[in-house]
C-alpha positions as CSV (number, residue, x, y, z in Angstrom):
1,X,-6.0,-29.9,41.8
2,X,-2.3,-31.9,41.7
3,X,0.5,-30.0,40.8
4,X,0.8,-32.2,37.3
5,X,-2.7,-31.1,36.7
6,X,-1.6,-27.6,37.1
7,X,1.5,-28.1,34.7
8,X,-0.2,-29.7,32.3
9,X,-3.0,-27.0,31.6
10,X,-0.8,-24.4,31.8
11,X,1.9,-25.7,28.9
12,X,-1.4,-26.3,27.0
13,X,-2.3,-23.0,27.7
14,X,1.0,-21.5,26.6
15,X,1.3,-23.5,23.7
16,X,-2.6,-22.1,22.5
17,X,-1.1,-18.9,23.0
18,X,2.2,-18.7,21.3
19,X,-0.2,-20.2,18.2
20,X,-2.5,-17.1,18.5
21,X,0.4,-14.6,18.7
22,X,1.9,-16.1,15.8
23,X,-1.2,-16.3,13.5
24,X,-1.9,-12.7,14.7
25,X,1.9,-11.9,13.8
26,X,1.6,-13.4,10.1
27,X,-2.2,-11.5,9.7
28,X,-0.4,-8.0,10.4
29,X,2.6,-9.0,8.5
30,X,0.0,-10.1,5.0
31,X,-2.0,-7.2,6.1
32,X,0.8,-4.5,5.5
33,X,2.0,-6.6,2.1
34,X,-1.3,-5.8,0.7
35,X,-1.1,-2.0,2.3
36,X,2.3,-1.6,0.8
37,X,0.2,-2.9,-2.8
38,X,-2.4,0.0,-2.4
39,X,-0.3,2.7,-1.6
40,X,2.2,2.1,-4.8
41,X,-0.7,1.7,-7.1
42,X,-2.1,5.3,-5.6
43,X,1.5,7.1,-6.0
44,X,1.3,5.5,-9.5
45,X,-2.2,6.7,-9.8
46,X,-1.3,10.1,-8.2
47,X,1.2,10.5,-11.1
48,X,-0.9,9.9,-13.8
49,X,-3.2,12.7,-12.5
50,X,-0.4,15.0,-12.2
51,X,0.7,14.4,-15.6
52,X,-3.1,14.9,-17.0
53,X,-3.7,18.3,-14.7
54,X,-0.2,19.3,-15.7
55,X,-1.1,19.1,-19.7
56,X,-4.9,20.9,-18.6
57,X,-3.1,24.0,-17.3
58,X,-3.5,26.7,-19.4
59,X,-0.2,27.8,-20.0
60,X,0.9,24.4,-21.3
61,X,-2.2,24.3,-23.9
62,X,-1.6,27.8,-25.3
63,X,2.1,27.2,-25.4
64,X,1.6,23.5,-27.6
65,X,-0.3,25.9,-29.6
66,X,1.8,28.3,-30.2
67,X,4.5,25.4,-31.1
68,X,2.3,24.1,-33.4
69,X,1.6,26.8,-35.3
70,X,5.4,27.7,-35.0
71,X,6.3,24.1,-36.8
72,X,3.6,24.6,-39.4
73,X,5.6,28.0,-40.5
74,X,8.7,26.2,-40.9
């Protein structure tokens, strides 16, 4: 094989290469977008739960109770 030969391949073989690494690059980078996406709408979703169990707690419902009864006397 000639020495051009030889050059040749291996630029088109870089070139191939550098393509894969930066499709590879821009699939990680979409991939932790969407991550990023998930994981805010699960804190947002973690919050609303921990509202919900906060209003379920016992204390909390016998203590709306008692205010309510408190703002009927007044």
């Amino acid at each position: 094989m000639d020495t051009a030969t030889a050059i040749s391949l291996l630029t088109i073989n870089v070139i191939v290469l550098s393509a894969v690494i930066l499709v590879l690059l821009i699939i990680v980078i979409v991939l932790m977008v969407k991550l990023n996406k998930v994981v805010s709408n699960m804190h947002e979703v973690t919050q609303n739960v921990s509202k919900a169990t906060e209003w379920l707690s016992p204390v909390k419902v016998f203590s709306e109770i008692g205010n309510l009864f408190r703002s009927f006397k007044k």
